[in-house]
Each structure stands twice: as C-alpha cells, then as structure tokens.
C-alpha positions as CSV (number, residue, x, y, z in Angstrom):
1,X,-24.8,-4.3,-11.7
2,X,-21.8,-2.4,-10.2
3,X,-19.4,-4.1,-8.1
4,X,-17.0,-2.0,-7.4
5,X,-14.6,-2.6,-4.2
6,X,-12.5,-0.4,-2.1
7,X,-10.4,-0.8,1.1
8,X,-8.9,1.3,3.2
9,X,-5.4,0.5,5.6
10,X,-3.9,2.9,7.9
11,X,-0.5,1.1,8.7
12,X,1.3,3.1,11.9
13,X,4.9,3.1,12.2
14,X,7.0,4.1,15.3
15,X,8.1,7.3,14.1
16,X,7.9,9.4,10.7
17,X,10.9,9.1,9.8
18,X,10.0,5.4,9.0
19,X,6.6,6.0,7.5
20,X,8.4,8.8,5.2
21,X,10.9,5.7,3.8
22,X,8.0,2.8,4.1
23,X,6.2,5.9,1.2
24,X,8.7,6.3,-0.6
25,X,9.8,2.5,-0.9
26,X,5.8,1.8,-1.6
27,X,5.5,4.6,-4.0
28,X,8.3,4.3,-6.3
29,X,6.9,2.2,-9.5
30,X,4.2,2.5,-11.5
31,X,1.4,0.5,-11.1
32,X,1.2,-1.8,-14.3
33,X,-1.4,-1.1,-16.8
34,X,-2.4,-4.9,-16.1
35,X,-3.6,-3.9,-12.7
36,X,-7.2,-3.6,-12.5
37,X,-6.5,-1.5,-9.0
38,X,-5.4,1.5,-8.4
39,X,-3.7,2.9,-5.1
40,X,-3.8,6.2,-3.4
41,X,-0.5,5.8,-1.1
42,X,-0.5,9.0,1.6
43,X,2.0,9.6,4.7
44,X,0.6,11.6,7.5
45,X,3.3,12.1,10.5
46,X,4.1,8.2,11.5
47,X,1.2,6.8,9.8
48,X,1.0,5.3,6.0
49,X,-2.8,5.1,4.8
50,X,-3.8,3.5,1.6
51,X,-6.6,3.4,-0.5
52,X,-7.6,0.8,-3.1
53,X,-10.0,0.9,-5.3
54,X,-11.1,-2.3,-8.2
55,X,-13.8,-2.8,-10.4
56,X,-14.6,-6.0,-8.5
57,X,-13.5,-8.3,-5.6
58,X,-11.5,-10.6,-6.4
59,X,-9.0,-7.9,-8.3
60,X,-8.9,-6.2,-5.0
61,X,-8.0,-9.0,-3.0
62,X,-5.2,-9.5,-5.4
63,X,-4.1,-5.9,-5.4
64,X,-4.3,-6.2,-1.6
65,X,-2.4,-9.2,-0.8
66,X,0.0,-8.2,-3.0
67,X,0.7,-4.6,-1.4
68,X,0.7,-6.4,2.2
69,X,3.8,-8.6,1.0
70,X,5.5,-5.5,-0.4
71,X,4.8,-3.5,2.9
72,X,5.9,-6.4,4.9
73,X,9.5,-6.7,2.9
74,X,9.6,-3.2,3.4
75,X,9.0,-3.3,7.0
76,X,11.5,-6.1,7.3
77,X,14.3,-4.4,5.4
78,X,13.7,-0.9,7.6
79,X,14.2,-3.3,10.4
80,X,17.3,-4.7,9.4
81,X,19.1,-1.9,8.0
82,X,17.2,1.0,9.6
C-alpha cells in the first residue's frame, strides 16, 4: 500500500525583495540524508511556494513543522534587521 504525502504552502510576503532573502535564507543547506522529505523551495515575485513530498505522514508532518519554525525565525529576523 502506498502512502505517500505531499503538501503544498504558498507563503506571501509584502514585497519581493523579502521573498528573494526569505529563499535564499530557506534554501541555503542541504537537506540531511536523514530526512525522509524532500523540498522543492521556489520564489515567484513576493511569494515563496514550497513543496514537500514523504513517503508517509508522519515524516511529513515532521518535515513541515520543522520548515514552519525555520520560516518563522526567518520572518522574524527580516523583521528586525530588514
């Protein structure tokens, strides 16, 4: 039986110039080779859109949560230091 997951997030941003440094903040490491999900990180004008894909569930809630507290230290640092 195949249980594959994927989820998909478009996070907007007020401008591009944000979105361009939330990418390249997001998109600097290597996932681990631990990581059973892999993410397909794109930028298009102010919006970042990801796509996650897991061979099951519960990886891709992990894979998930973990990118949402990454994006929202990102977010939070842009903020503060623009």
């Amino acid at each position: 039986m195949n249980h594959d997951g994927t989820s998909q997030l478009t996070i907007p941003f007020p401008d591009s110039k944000m979105a361009s440094v939330a990418y390249k903040t997001l998109t600097v490491d290597k996932e681990p080779k631990r990581s059973a999900v892999t993410k397909d990180i794109q930028v298009n004008d102010n919006e970042l859109s990801v796509q996650f894909t897991s061979p099951d569930p519960r990886s891709l809630r992990v894979g998930v949560n973990a990118f949402l507290d990454l994006l929202k230290l990102t977010t939070k640092t842009i903020e503060r230091f623009g």
